[in-house]
N, C-alpha and C positions, 0 to 999 in steps of 0.2 A: 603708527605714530611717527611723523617727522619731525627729529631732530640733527644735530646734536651741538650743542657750542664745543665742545670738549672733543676733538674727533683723535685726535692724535699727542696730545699731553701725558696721558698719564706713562706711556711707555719712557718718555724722555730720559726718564733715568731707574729702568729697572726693571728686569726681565727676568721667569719665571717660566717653567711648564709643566704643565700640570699633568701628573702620570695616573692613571688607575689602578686601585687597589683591590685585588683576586679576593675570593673569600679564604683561601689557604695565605696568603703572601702576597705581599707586592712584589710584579714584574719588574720595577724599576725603582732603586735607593738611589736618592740625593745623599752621597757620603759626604760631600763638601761643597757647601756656597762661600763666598767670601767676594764680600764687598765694598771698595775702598774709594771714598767720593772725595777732591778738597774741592771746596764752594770759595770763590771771589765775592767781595762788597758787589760788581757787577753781575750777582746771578749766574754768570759763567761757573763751568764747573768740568773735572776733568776725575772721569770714574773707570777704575779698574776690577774687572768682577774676574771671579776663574768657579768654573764650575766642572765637579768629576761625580757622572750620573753612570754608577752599573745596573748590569742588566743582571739580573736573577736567573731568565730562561730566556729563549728564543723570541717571545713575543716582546720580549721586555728590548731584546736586542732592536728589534722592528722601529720599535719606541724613539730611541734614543740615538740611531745610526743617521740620523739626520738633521742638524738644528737650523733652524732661522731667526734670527736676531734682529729685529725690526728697529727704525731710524731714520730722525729725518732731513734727506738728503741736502737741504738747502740750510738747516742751521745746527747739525751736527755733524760728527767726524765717524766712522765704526773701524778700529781697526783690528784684524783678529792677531793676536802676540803669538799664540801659539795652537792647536791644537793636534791630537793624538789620539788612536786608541793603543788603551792597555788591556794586554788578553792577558787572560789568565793566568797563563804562564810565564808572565811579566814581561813579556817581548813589548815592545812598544814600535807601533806604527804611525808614523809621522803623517798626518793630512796634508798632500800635493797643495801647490799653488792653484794651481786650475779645476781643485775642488771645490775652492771656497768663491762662491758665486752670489753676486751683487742683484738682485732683481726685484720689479713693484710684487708687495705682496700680492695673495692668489683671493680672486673675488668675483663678486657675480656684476656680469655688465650691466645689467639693469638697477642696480644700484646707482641713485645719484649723488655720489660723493665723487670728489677726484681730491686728491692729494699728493703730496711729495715723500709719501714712504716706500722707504725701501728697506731692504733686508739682506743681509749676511747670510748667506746659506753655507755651511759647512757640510761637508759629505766623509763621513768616516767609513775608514776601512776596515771592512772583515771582521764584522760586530758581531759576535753570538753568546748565546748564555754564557753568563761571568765574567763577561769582558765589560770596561770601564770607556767610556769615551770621555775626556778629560780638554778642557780648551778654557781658555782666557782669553776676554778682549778689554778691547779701551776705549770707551765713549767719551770723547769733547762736547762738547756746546759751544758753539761758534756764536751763536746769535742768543741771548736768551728771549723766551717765553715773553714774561714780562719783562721789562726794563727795571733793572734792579732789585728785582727777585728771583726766589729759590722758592722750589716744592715741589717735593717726593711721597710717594706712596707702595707701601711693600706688603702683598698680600698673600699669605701664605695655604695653599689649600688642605685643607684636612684630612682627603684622603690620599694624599703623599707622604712619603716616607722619607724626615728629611733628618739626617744620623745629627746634623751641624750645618751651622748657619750662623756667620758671622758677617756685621757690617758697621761701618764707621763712616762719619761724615766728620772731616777737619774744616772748621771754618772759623774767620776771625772773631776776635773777642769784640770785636764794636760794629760785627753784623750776628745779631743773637737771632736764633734758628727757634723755633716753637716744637716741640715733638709729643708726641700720642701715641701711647703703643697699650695691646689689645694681647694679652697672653705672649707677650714677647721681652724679655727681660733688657733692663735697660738702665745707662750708666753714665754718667756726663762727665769730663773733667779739663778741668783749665789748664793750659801751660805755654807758660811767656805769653804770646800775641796772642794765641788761638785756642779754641776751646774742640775738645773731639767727645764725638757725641757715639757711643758704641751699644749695639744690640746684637743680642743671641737668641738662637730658635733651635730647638731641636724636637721632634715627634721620630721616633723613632719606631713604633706600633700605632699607628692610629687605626682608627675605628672602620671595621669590615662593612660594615651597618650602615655605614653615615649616609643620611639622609639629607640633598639640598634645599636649604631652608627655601621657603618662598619671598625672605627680602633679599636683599642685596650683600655681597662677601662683605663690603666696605660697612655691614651693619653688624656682623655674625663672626667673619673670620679673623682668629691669629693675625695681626696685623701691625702695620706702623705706619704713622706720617710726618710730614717734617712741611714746615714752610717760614717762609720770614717775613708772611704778615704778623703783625702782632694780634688782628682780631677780624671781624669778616667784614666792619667797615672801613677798614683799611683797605683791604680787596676790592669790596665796594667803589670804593674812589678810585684804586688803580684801573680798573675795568671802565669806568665813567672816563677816567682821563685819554683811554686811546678809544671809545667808543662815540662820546660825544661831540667831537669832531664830523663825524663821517655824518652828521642830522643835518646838516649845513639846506636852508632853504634857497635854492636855485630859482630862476625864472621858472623852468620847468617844473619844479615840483608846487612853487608857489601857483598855477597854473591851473597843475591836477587839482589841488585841495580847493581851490576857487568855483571848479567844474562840477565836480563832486559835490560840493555840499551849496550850490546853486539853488536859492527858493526853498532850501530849509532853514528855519530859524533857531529852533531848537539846538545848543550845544552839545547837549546827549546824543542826538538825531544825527548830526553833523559828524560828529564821531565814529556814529554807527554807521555811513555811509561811505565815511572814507577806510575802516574794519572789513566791510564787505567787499570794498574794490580789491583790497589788498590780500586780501582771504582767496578771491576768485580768479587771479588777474596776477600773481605772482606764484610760479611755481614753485615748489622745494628743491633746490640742488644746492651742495655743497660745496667749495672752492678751497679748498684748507691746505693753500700752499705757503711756506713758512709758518709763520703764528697766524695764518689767518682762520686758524682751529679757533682760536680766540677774539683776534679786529676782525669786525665786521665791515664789508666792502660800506664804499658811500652811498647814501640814497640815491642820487641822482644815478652813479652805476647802477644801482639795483635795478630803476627805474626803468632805464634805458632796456638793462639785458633781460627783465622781466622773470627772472629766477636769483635763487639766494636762500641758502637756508637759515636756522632760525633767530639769527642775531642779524642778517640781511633784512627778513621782517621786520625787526624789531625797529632797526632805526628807518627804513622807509618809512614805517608808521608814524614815527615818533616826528620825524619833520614835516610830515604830512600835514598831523595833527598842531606841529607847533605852527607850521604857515595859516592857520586859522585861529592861534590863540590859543590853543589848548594844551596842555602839561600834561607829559608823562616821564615816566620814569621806567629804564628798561629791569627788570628783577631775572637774578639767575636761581635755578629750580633744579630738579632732579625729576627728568620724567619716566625714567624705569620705575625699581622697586627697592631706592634706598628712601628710608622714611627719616634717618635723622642726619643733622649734622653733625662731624665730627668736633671734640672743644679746638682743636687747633683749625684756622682760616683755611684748609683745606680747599683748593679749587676741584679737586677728584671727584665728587658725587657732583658735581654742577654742571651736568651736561645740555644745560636747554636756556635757550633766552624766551622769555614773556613780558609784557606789557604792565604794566599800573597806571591807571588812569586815576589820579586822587581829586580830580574834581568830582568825580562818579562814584567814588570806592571802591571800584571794579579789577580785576584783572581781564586780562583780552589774549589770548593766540591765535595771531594769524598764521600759523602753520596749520592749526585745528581747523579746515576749510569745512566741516559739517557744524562746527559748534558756532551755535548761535551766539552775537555779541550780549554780552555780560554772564558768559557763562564757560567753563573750560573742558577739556578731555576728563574724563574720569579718574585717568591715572595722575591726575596734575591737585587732586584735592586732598587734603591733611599734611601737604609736602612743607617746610619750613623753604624759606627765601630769604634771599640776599637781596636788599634794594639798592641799587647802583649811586644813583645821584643823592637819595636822601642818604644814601650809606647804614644802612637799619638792617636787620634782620627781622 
C-alpha cells in the first residue's frame, strides 16, 4: 500500500527505543527518561531529554552501546550535551567528539521516499553487563511543522523496562495545549504567564508474555499526546490552508482535464476518467524535504514530474477535477491498523491523503492504482477521517 502524508512528523519531538524483554529479565533498564519541552505561541519549541539505559548482561550491552537519534536536518537543531558510559564500577568514560556521527538514516534503496532526516549517532565506549550508557541532548525547531502550531506524541512500549520517566511541556498561558494520556499519570499547573503540563511512567516488570496486539500502539499502548489544535476541524483548516493553494488550475492542467474527459458527458464518467489517468500515469514517490511530510507539491509540479506520493495525488486530482467543475475535498485517514482517533486533534495516526468526491458520495485513491473508481483499499474501510475543506470528521 502506498502512502504516507505523515512520513517524518511524529519523531519531531520524541525519541524512544524499544528493548526486549528475556523470559527470565530484561537485558536492558530504562532507569531514567526525562523530558523537558518549552513551546512558543509560534509552534517553535526547544526540548531537552537525558536518558541512562543499563545493560543487565552482555547482550543487553549490544543493545544499548550504540544510539541514533533521528531529526530533521532543514528545520531542526540536534545537539548532544553530553554523553558517557558509566561501568559498573562507577568509572565513567566520556564519548570522543568524533564518535558522535551525523548521517541519513539506514534504508532500503528501492524505497521511494527521499527525505531530509538525519541522525545523531553516538558510539559509547566499552559497554558490557552492568554498565549504563547515560547521554542528553537538545532538539530546537527552527521551522515549525505547521505555522503556529504544536504536537507531540509519546509512546511507551510494554515490553520495556522503564524504573521512571519524566516529562514536562512549559508553554504560555494564551497558547492552551490539548493533552490525552493512556496509563500515564498526568498533572497541569498554572504559574504567572505559563502553564506546565507534567507526566510520569514507570513499568518497572512488565509482562514476559505480551503479545503484539494486531492494531496500532497509538490504539493499545501507555501513551500520551499533546497538540494545540482545539479539535480535528481546526486541523482540518489548517491542512486545507497550506494544501489548497497547490490545486491552482493552470493552462496545463486546465488542458489534461479537457482531454481526458472529451466526448463524455456524464459527470461521474468524467470523474472516473480523469481517476484513471491519474491512478495509471502518476507514480508514488515521496519528496518530504522540510514540512513537505505534510504541503503537498503543486499539481502542475506533480503534473510535470509525473510522480508524488499521497497528498501529490490528492491535489493533482482535486484541480483536475475542479478544472471541469467538479468538487472535492482532500480527507486525511490512517491506512495501517490504527482504527480510532485519538480525543485530542492529534495529526499522528493520519498518515495518508484520499479524495471526497460529495457530488458522488464517494471516496477515490489514487495511489490504490488496482481499485477501481468508487471503491478503496481494504485497509482504508471502518477508518474515521478528517475532511479538510468542509473541516468534519
Amino acid at each position: 500500500m502506498k502512502k504516507f502524508l505523515l512520513a517524518v512528523v511524529v519523531f519531531a519531538e520524541t525519541f524512544h527505543a524499544g528493548f526486549g524483554y528475556a523470559a527470565d529479565a530484561p537485558s536492558v533498564v530504562v532507569n531514567l527518561v526525562t523530558a523537558d519541552t518549552v513551546v512558543q505561541t509560534s509552534g517553535l519549541f526547544t526540548k531537552t531529554y537525558h536518558y541512562e539505559l543499563q545493560a543487565t548482561n552482555d547482550a543487553g550491552a549490544a543493545q544499548i552501546a550504540q544510539q541514533a537519534v533521528p531529526f530533521s536536518a532543514s528545520m531542526e537543531e540536534l545537539e548532544v550535551v553530553e554523553a558517557y558510559t558509566l561501568k559498573a564500577d562507577g568509572r565513567k568514560l566520556v564519548v570522543n567528539a568524533n564518535s558522535i556521527l551525523t548521517q541519513a538514516p539506514q534504508g532500503a534503496a528501492s524505497v521511494p521516499q527521499f527525505d531530509d532526516q538525519r541522525q545523531k549517532v553516538i558510539i559509547f565506549p566499552n559497554v558490557a553487563g552492568g554498565d549504563s550508557v547515560i547521554f542528553t541532548m537538545r532538539l530546537r525547531a527552527t521551522r515549525p511543522r505547521i505555522p503556529g502550531q504544536y504536537f507531540y506524541a509519546d509512546i511507551f512500549s510494554p515490553t520495556t523496562a522503564y524504573k521512571e520517566v519524566r516529562e514536562t511541556i512549559v508553554a504560555p498561558k494564551n497558547y492552551p495545549l490539548y493533552t490525552e494520556s493512556h496509563d500515564v499519570t498526568f498533572e497541569k499547573e498554572e504559574t504567572g504567564d505559563n502553564v506546565t503540563y507534567r507526566w510520569r511512567y514507570s513499568a518497572s516488570n512488565p509482562p514476559s508474555d505480551f503479545e503484539l496486539p494486531p492494531v496500532s500502539p497509538l490504539d493499545k499502548f501507555p501513551r500520551l499526546l499533546v497538540s494545540s489544535f482545539k479539535d480535528y476541524s481546526e486541523l482540518g483548516r489548517a491542512y486545507a490552508a497550506m494544501a489548497a493553494p497547490k490545486e491552482a488550475i493552470t493552462s496545463k492542467i486546465q488542458a489534461l482535464a479537457d482531454r481526458l474527459t472529451s466526448g463524455i458527458a456524464g459527470r461521474r464518467q468524467q470523474a472516473e476518467a480523469i481517476y484513471n489517468w491519474v491512478s495509471k500515469n502518476v507514480r508514488y514517490v515521496a519528496v518530504d524535504i522540510g514540512n513537505g511530510g505534510i504541503v503537498p507539491h503543486d499539481a502542475d509540479s506533480v503534473l510535470a514530474n509525473a510522480y508524488g506520493d499521497c497528498k501529490d495525488h490528492a491535489v493533482l486530482f482535486a484541480a483536475l477535477l475542479k478544472a471541469r467543475g467538479i468538487d472535492s475535498d482532500t480527507v486525511l485517514i490512517n491506512s495501517a491498523n490504527a482504527y480510532n482517533l485519538p480525543d485530542v486533534a492529534a495529526l499522528v495516526p493520519l498518515n495518508h491523503a484520499i479524495t471526497w468526491l460529495p457530488e458522488f458520495q464517494i471516496y477515490a485513491d489514487t495511489t490504490a492504482s488496482t481499485a477501481p473508481f468508487g471503491t478503496l483499499p481494504f485497509t482504508e474501510y471502518g477508518k474515521p477521517v478528517v475532511h479538510t475543506k468542509t473541516s468534519t470528521m
